[in-house]
C-alpha positions, 0 to 999 in steps of 0.5 A: 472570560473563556471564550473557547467553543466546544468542538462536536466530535463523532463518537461510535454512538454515532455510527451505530445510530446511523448505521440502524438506518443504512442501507445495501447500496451496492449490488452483488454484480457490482461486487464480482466486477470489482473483484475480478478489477482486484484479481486482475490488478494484483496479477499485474503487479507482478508484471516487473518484479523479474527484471535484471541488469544483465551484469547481476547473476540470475539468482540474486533478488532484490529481497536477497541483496538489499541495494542501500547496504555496503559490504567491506570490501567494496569501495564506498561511493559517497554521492556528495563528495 
């Protein structure tokens, strides 16, 4: 005998079926508070993206060198050998 049950799966029907139903939960308040959080967590980000050794020119970014390639004259410093 096949004893396998049928799994029920959540179709868009569903969704659009409840979402007749739905309503606004959040206030237009509630929605500034969170977007002036969002601004001010986006300029923080940036809080660290100017940092560098001293030893490395001012010009140089990380998106201009990439730190995990190795050029040909530079010697290869195999970290397990």
């Amino acid at each position: 005998e096949d004893d396998t049950e049928e799994v029920a799966e959540i179709k868009a029907a569903h969704f659009e079926e409840s979402m007749k139903y739905a309503r606004r939960s959040v206030s237009d308040a509630d929605i500034r508070k969170y977007q002036a959080f969002a601004q001010t967590l986006q300029q923080s980000r940036g809080f660290g993206s100017e940092f560098r050794f001293a030893d490395r020119p001012a010009g140089t970014t990380a998106a201009a060198s990439d730190p995990f390639t190795t050029s040909d004259n530079k010697e290869y410093d195999d970290l397990y050998s």
